[in-house]
C-alpha positions in Angstrom: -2.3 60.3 -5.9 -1.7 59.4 -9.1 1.5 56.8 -7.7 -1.5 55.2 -5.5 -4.2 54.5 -8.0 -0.9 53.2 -10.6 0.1 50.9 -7.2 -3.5 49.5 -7.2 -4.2 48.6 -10.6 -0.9 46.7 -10.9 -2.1 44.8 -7.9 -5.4 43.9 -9.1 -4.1 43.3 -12.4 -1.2 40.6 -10.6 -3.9 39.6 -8.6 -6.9 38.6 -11.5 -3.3 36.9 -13.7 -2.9 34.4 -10.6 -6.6 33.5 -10.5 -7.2 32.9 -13.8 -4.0 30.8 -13.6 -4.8 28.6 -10.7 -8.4 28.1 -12.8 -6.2 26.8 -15.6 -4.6 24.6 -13.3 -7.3 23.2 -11.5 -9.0 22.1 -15.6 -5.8 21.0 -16.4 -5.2 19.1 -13.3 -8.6 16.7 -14.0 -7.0 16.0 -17.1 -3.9 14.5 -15.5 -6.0 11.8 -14.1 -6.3 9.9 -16.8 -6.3 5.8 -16.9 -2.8 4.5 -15.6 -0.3 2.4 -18.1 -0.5 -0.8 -16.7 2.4 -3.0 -17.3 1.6 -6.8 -17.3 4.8 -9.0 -16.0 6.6 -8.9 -19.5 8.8 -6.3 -18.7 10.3 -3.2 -16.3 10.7 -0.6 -18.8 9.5 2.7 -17.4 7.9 5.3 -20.0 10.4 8.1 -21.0 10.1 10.9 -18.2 11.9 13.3 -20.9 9.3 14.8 -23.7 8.8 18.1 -26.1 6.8 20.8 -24.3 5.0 23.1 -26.8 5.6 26.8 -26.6 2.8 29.3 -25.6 0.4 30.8 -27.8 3.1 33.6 -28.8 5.2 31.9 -31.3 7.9 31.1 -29.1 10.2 27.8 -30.0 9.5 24.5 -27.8 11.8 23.8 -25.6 12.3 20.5 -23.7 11.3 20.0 -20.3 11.7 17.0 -17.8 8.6 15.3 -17.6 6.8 14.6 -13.7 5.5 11.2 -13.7 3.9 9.3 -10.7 5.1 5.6 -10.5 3.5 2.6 -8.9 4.5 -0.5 -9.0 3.8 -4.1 -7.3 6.0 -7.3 -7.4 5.0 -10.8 -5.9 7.9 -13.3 -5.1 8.3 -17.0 -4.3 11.1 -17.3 -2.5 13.0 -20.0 0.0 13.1 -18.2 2.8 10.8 -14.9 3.5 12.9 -13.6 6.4 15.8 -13.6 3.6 14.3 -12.2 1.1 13.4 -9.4 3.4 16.6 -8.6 4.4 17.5 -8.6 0.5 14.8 -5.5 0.2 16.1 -3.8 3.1 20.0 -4.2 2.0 19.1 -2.7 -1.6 17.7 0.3 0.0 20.5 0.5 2.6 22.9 -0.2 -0.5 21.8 3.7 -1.9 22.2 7.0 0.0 18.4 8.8 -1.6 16.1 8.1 1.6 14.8 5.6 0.2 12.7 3.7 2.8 10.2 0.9 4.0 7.0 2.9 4.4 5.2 -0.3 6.0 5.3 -3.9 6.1 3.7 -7.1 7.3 5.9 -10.3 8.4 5.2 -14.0 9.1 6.8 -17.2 8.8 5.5 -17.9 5.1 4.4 -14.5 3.6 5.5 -10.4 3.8 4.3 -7.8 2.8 6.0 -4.2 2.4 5.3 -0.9 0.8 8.6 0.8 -0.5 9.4 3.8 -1.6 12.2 3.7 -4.6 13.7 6.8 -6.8 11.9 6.6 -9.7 15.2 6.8 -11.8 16.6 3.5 -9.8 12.7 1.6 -10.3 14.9 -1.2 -13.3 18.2 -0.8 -11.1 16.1 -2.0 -7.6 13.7 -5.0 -9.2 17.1 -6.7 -11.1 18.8 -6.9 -7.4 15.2 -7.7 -5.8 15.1 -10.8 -8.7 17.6 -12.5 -6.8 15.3 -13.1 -3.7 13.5 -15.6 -6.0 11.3 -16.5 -8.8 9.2 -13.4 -9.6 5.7 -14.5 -10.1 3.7 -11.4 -11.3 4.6 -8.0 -11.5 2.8 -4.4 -12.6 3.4 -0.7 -13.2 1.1 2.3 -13.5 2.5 5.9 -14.2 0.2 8.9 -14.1 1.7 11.9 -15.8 1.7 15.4 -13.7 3.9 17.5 -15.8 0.8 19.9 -16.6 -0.3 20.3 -12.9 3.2 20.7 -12.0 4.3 23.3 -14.3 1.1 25.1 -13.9 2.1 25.5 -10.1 5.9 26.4 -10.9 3.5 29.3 -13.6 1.8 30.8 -10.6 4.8 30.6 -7.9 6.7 32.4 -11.0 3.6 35.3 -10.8 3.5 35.6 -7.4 7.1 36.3 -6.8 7.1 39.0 -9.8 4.3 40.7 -7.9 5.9 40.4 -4.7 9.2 41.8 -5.9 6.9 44.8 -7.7 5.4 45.5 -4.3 8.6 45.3 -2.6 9.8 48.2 -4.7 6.4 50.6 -3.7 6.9 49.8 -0.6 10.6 51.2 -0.7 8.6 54.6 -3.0 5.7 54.3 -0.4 4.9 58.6 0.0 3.1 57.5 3.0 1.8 55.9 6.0 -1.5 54.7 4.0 0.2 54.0 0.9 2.7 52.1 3.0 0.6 50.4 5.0 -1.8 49.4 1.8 0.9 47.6 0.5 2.0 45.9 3.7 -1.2 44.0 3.4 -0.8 43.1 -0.7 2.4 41.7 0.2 1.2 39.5 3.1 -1.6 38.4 0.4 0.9 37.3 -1.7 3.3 35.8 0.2 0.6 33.7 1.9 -0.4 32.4 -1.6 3.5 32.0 -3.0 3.9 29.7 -0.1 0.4 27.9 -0.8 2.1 27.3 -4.4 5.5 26.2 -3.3 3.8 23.7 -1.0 1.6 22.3 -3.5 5.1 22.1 -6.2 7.2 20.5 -3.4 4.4 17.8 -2.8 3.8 17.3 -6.4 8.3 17.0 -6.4 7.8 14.2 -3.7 5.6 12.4 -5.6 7.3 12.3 -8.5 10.3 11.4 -7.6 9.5 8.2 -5.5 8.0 5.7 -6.7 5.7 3.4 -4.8 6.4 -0.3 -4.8 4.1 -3.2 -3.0 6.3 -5.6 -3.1 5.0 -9.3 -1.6 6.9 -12.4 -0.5 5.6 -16.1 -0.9 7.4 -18.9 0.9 8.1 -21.4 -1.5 6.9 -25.2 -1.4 8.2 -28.3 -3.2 5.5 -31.2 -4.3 6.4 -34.0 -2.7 7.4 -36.8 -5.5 4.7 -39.7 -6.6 6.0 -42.6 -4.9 6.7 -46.1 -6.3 3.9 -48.7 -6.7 6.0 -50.9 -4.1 5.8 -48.2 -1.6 2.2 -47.3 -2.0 1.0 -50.8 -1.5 3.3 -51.1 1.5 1.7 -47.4 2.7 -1.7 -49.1 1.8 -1.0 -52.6 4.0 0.3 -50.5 6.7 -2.5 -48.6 6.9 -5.0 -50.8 6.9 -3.1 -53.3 9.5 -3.0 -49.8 11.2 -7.1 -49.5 11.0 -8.0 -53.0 12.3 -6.0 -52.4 15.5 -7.7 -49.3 15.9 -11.0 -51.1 15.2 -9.9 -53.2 17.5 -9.2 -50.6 20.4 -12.7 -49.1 19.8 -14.5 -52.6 20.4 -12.7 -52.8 23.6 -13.2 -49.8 24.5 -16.9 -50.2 23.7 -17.4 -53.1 25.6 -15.5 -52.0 28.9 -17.8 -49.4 28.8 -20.9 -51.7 28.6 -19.7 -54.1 31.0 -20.8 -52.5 34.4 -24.5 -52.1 32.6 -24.1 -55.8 31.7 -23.5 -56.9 35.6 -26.9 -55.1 36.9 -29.1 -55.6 34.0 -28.2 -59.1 32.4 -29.0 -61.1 35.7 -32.3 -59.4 36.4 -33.3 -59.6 32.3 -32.4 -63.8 33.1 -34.7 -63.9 35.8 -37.1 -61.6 34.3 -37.3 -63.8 31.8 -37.9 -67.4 33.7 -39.9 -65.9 35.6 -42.8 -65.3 32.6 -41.7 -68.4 31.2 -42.9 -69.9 35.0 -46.1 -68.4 35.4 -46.8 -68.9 31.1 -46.2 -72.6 32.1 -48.2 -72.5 34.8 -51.2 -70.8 33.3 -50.7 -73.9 30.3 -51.2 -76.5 32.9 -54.2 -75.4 34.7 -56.2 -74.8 32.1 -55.3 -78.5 30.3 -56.3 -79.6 33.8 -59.6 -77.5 33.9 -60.3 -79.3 30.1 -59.8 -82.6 30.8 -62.1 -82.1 33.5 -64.5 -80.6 31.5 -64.2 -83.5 29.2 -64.8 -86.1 31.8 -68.3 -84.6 32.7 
């Protein structure tokens, strides 16, 4: 009896240690997300991922710790030739044996696009072999520092494995059925949350150890040079000799266009127009005839 209620206070006891842990990760966790170093297109250098860690609260000496960073990073290019300078990215990651990939990418004839993701140790090591695609016209970094979340997690999957090799040994002193079967049912707890942990560490790992890199791809265009005075007022005489002959077309064109109209309506506007000019003439004469008659009266 007394082995059963020792059994369940040690559980409860694991069990309220892991909660108030995780609560102390989740507070610590919001504090991780603080603004992002943002590097402007100076320089590559990526902040140390090595630092001092302090000790807990019981005296013990600090010890140091490899830090868990979160890089991203973007890189715009002009280069000569964008299908080039593509193949450039691809052959740098091909070049290393990390699983390094091409997450996604956009291509055209003047302009790419591609999301990378890099080792964050070979971030300097991958731009000084991308530099050769071309002049490197703007380029950024932000780093958002994890270690707290992290080792808060690696805390707690520390805790739950103590208590699941604890309850592994009742369960080998279980004295019977119930006691065995009571502590069946902690370890299933447990294990359930250990593997919640270890997922959330190994995800928290994958982020921190590859880096994401936008990396885009201008093509290149040369100005054309000012040409000489001679030219330009050759390029100017041209033109405008150019302009009157199309002038020129446009008139003709205008006036074949016209020129079936001009066939029906000219002739009867002519004889339109002698006609009034008849009967005007007419009117004129008759009534100088109708006053001279007048006068003679």
């Amino acid at each position: 009896m007394k082995k059963k209620i020792l059994t369940s206070v040690l559980i409860a006891f694991f069990a309220l240690l892991s909660a108030f842990t995780l609560i102390a990760c989740s507070a610590s966790g919001r504090a991780d997300n603080s603004a992002p170093v943002y590097s402007e297109s100076g320089g590559d250098a990526l902040p140390p991922q090595d630092a001092e860690v302090p000790g807990d609260d019981t005296g013990t000496e600090s010890s140091t710790v490899v830090r868990k960073v979160i890089f991203t990073a973007d890189v715009t290019y002009e280069v000569a030739d964008v299908a080039e300078a593509v193949k450039l990215l691809r052959s740098k990651l091909d070049k290393t044996d990390m699983g390094e990939y091409v997450a996604s990418s956009k291509e055209a004839d003047d302009y790419a696009s591609l999301t990378v993701k890099v080792r964050s140790e070979r971030l300097d090591e991958f731009f000084e072999g991308l530099n050769e695609a071309g002049k490197r016209t703007s380029y950024g970094l932000s780093s958002e520092d994890i270690s707290t979340t992290y080792y808060n997690i690696q805390s707690l999957i520390d805790s739950a494995e103590t208590e699941l090799a604890l309850l592994e040994q009742y369960k080998a002193n279980a004295k019977n059925q119930e006691e065995m079967n009571s502590i069946i049912a902690q370890i299933a707890v447990v294990r359930t949350r250990l593997e919640l942990y270890q997922k959330q560490g190994s995800a928290l790992d994958a982020k921190a150890d590859y880096a994401t890199v936008y990396v885009y791809f201008n093509k290149a265009y040369e100005e054309a040079p000012t040409p000489e005075f001679g030219t330009r007022a050759g390029n100017v005489f041209s033109g405008a000799w150019k302009a009157l002959g199309k002038f020129f077309q446009v008139l003709a064109i205008v006036i074949i266009a016209v020129f079936p109209f001009a066939l029906v309506f000219v002739p009867v506007g002519v004889g339109v127009f002698f006609l009034v000019k008849f009967i005007k003439k007419r009117k004129k004469a008759k009534l100088e005839t109708e006053t001279a008659e007048k006068e003679k009266e």
